[in-house]
C-alpha positions as CSV (number, residue, x, y, z in Angstrom):
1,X,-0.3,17.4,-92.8
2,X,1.1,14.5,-93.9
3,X,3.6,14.2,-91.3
4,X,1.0,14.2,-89.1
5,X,-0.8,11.9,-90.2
6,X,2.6,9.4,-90.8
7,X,3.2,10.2,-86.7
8,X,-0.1,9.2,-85.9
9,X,0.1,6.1,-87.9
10,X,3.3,5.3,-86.0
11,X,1.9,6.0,-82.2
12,X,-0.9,3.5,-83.0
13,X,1.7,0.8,-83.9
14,X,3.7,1.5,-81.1
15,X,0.3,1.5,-78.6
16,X,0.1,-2.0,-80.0
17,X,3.1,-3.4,-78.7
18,X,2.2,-5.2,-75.5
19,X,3.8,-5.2,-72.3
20,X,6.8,-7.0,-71.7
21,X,7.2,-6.8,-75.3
22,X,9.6,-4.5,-77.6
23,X,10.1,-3.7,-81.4
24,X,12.1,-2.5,-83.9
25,X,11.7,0.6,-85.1
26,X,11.8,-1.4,-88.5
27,X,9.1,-3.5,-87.3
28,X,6.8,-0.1,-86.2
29,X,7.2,1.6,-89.3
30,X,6.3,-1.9,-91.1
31,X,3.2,-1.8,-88.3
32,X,2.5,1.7,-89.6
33,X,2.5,0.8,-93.2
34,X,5.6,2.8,-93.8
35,X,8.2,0.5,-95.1
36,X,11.9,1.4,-94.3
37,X,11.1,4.7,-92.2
38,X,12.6,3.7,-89.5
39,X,13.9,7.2,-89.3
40,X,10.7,8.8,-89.2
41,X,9.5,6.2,-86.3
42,X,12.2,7.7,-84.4
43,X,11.5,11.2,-85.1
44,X,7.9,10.7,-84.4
45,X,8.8,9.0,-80.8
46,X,11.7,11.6,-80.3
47,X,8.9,14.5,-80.8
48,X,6.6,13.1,-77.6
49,X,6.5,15.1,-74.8
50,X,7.8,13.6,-71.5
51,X,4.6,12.9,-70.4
52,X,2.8,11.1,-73.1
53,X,0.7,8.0,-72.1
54,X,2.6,6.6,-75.7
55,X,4.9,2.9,-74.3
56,X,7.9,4.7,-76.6
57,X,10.0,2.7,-74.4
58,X,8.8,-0.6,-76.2
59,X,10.8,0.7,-79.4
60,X,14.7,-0.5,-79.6
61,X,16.9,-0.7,-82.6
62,X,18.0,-3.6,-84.5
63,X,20.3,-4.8,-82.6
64,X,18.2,-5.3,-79.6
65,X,19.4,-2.0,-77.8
66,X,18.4,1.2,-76.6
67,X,18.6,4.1,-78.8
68,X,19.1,7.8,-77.2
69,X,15.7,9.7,-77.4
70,X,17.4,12.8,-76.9
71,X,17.6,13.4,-73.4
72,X,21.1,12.3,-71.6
73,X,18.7,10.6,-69.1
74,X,16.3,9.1,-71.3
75,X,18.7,5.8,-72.1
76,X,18.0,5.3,-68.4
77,X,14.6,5.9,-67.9
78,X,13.8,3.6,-71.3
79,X,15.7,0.3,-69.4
80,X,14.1,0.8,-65.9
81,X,10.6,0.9,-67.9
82,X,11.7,-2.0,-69.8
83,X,12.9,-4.0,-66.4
84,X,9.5,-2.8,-65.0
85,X,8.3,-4.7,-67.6
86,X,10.2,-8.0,-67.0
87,X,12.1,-7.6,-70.4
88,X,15.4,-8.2,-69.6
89,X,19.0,-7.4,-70.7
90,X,22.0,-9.8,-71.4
91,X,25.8,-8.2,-69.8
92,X,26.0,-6.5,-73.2
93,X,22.7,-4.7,-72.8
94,X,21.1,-6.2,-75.1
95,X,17.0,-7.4,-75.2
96,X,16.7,-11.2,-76.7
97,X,14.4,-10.7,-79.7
98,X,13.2,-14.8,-79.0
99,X,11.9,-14.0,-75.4
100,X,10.7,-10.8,-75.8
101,X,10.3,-9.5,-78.9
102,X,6.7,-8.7,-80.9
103,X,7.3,-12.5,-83.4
């Protein structure tokens, strides 16, 4: 149950990140109250069925990036939500943290 309960903690965090915006995956477990499991976060987002309501898309890694979910497809579909968004990528793909990022 505790899982659970962690996964849930994590999907609130991530429903908190506003459009046009992105995190860390550091920065949603910190949200969640789970210090350094950043892993987890990305299980937990990994774990969401296709069609969840969830803005997973809002989650990069560290280095302002996307991250593969799993699917071969899914790096894709993650920057065309993003762009949807306005947030935008530099020639090296990556997401300025200053313009759109949660601080």
């Amino acid at each position: 149950m505790k899982a659970r309960w962690e996964h849930d903690r994590i999907y609130s965090a991530v429903q908190a990140i506003p459009r046009g915006r992105v995190a860390t995956y550091g920065q949603v477990a910190e949200m969640a109250g789970l210090p350094r499991r950043w892993r987890l976060v990305g299980r937990a987002l990994k774990g969401l069925p296709v069609d969840s309501a969830i803005p997973w898309h809002r989650v990069v890694n560290a280095q302002g990036r996307i991250s593969e979910r799993g699917s071969g497809d899914s790096t894709t579909e993650q920057r065309l939500l993003l762009e949807d968004e306005n947030v935008e990528f530099d020639a090296r793909g990556r997401i300025d943290f200053k313009r759109f990022g949660l601080l």
